[in-house]
Each structure stands twice: as C-alpha cells, then as structure tokens.
N, C-alpha and C positions, 0 to 999 in steps of 0.2 A: 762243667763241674762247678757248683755252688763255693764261694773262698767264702771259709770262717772267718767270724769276726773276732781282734785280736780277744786276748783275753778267753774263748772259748774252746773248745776241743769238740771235733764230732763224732758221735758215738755210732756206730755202725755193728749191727749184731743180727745174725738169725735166730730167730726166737721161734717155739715150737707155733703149730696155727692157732690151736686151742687159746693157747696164750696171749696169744696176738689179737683174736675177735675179743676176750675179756677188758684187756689192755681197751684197745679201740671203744668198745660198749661203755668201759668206765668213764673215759673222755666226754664221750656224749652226754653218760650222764650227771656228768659236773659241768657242762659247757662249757672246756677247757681244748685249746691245741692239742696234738700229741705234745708237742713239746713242751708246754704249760704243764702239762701231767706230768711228764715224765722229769723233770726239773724238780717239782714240788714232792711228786715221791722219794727220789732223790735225797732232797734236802730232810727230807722229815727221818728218813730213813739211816742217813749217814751221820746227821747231827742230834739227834734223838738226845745222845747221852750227854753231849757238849752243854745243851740246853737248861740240866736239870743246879 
C-alpha cells in the first residue's frame, strides 16, 4: 500500500463507469494526471466563492 505524503489525505471512491470514462477522457484532454484533474477541479470547485 502506497503511505501518503504528510499533509495529504487519500481519497478513495466508486464512482458510476459512465463517470469515470468522462472523468478519464477529460484528463486526456487537458494533458493533466488523474490527480492533476481531480486536485484542480477540486480546487476551482470548493474555492470558487472564497475567490471572488
């Protein structure tokens, strides 16, 4: 089993398939990790209003 790096938490979830090829196709087409993706949407998502 992969040990997180301090400071992070792993996220682990089943997510529908549909979902998951979108999720994945998105990746590709930003040239981004999954976890580069899913960080950024994350962030844009949770901090949105923090921002303004």
């Amino acid at each position: 089993m992969t040990k997180t790096p301090s400071g992070f938490k792993r996220l682990n979830a089943d997510i529908p398939e549909e979902l998951f090829k979108e999720f994945a196709k998105r990746c590709i087409e930003e040239g981004m990790s999954k976890k580069e993706f899913l960080v950024h949407l994350l962030e844009k998502e949770l901090f949105k209003d923090s921002k303004k």
